[in-house]
C-alpha positions as CSV (number, residue, x, y, z in Angstrom):
1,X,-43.0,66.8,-50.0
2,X,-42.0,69.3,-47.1
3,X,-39.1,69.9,-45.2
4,X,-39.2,72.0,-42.0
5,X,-36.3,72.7,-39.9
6,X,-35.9,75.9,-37.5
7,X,-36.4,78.9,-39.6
8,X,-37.3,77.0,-43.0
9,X,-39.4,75.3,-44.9
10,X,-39.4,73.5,-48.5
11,X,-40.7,71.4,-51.1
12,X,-39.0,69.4,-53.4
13,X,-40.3,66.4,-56.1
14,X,-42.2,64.0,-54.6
15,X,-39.7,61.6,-56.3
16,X,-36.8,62.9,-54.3
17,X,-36.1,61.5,-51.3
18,X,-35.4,63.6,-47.7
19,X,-31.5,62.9,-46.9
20,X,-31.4,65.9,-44.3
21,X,-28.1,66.6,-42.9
22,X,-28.3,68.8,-39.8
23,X,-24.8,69.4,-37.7
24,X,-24.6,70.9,-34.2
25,X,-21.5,72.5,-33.0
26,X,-20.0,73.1,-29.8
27,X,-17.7,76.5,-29.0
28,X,-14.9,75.7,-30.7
29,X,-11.0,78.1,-30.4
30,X,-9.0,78.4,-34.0
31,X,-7.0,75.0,-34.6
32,X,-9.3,73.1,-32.6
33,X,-11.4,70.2,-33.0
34,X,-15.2,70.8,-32.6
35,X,-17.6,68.6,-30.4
36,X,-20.5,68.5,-33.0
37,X,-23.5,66.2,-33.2
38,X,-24.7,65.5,-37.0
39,X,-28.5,64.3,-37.6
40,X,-28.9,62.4,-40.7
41,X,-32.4,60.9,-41.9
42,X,-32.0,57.7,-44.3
43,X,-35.1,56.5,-45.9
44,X,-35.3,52.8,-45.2
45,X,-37.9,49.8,-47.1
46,X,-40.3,48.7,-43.9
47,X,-39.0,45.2,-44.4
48,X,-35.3,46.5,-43.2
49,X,-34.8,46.2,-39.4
50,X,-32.9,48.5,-37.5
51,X,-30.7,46.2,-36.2
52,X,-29.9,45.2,-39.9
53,X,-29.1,48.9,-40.8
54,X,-27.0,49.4,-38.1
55,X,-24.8,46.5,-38.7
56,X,-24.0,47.8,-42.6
57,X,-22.9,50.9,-41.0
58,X,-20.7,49.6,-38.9
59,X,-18.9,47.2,-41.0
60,X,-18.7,50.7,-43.6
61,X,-16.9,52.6,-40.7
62,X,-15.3,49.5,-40.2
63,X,-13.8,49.2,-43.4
64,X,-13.4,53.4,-43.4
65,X,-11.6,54.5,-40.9
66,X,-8.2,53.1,-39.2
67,X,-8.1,51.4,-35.7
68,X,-12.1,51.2,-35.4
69,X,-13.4,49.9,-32.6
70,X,-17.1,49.3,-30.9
71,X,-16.9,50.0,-27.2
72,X,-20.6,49.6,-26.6
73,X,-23.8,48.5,-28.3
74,X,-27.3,48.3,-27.0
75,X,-30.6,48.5,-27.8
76,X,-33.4,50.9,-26.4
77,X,-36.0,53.4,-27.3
78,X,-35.8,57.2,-27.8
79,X,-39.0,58.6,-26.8
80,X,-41.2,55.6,-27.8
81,X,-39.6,55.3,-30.5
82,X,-37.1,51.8,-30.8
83,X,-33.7,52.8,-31.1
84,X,-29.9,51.3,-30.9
85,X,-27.0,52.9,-29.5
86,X,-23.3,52.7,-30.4
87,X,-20.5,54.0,-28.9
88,X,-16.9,53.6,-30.6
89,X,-13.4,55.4,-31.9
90,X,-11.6,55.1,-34.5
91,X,-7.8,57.2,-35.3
92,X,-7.7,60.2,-37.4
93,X,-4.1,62.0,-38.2
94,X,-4.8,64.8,-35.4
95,X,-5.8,61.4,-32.8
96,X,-8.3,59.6,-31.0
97,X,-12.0,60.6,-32.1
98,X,-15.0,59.0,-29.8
99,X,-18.3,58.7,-31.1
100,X,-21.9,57.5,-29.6
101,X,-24.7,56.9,-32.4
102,X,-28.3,56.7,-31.8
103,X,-30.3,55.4,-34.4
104,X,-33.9,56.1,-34.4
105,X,-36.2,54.3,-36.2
106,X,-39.6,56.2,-37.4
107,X,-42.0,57.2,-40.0
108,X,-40.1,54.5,-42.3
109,X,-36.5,56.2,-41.9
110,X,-33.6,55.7,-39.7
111,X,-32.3,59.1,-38.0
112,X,-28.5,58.6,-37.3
113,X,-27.9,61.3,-34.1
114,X,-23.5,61.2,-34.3
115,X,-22.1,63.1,-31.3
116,X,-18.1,63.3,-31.8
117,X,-15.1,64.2,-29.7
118,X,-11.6,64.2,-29.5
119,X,-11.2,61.3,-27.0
120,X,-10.0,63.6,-24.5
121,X,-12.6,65.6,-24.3
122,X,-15.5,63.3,-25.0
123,X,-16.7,62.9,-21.1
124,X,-17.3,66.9,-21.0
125,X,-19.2,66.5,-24.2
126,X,-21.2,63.3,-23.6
127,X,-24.0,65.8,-21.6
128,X,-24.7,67.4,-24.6
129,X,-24.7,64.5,-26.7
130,X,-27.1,63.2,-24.2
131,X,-29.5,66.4,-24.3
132,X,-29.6,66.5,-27.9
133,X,-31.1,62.4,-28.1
134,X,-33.2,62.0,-25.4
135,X,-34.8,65.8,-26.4
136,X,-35.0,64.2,-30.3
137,X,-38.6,64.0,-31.3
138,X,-39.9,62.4,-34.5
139,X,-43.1,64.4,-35.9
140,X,-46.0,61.3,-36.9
141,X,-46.4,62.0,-40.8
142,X,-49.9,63.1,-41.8
C-alpha cells in the first residue's frame, strides 16, 4: 500500500495496516501550551458505525483522563462525507484542556481531526480548528 502526505510518499506490507498520525501546531512561546490539531486514521470493519466508534472513545477518555466532560455532540457531514462532532474537557496538572473532535468516516476508516486548547485560549483557536475540518478531504481509493 501507499502512503502520501506533503512531501512523501511510502509503501509498507500490504498486511500492515495505515495508523497515520499527523499533528498541526500553532506558534507556541517556551513553557507554553500549544494549540495543535492531531489527525489520526483508524481502520474500521464496514459493519462498525460511526456512531458506535465514537462512543468506545469516549467512554476510553472517559475512563483516561480526570474531570471529563462532553459539552456537545452532534452529528453532520464533512464534505459529503458523514461525520460526528464532539466537543469536551477534561483536567490535566497545568489546567483546563478543551477539545472538539471530528470524526470522519471514509474509504472504510475513521479519521479522528482533535483540535486542543488550554481552556482559556480555546475561542482564539476554535478558527483554526474550524479551517483545518471543513478544508479535510478524503481521497476515493482506486
Amino acid at each position: 500500500m501507499k502512503l502520501h502526505h506533503n512531501e512523501f510518499t511510502t509503501e509498507f506490507p500490504n498486511d500492515w495496516e495505515d495508523r497515520t498520525m499527523i499533528t498541526i501546531m500553532a506558534p507556541v512561546k517556551p513553557g507554553e501550551f500549544a494549540a495543535n490539531v492531531v489527525i489520526t486514521n483508524h481502520p474500521v470493519e464496514p459493519t462498525q458505525s460511526l456512531e458506535e466508534f465514537v462512543a468506545k472513545q469516549s467512554e476510553m477518555l472517559r475512563q483516561a483522563l480526570p474531570k471529563f466532560e462532553i459539552l456537545d455532540y452532534r452529528v453532520n457531514q464533512v464534505n459529503g462525507n458523514p461525520a460526528c462532532q464532539q466537543l469536551h474537557r477534561f483536567q490535566t496538572e497545568n489546567g483546563m484542556v478543551q477539545q472538539v473532535q471530528t470524526f470522519v468516516l471514509a474509504n472504510n476508516s475513521i479519521y479522528a481531526i482533535t483540535g486542543s486548547s488550554i481552556l482559556e485560549k480555546f475561542d482564539e483557536n476554535l478558527s483554526a480548528f474550524r479551517q483545518i475540518v471543513e478544508n479535510f478531504e478524503v481521497s476515493k481509493k482506486q
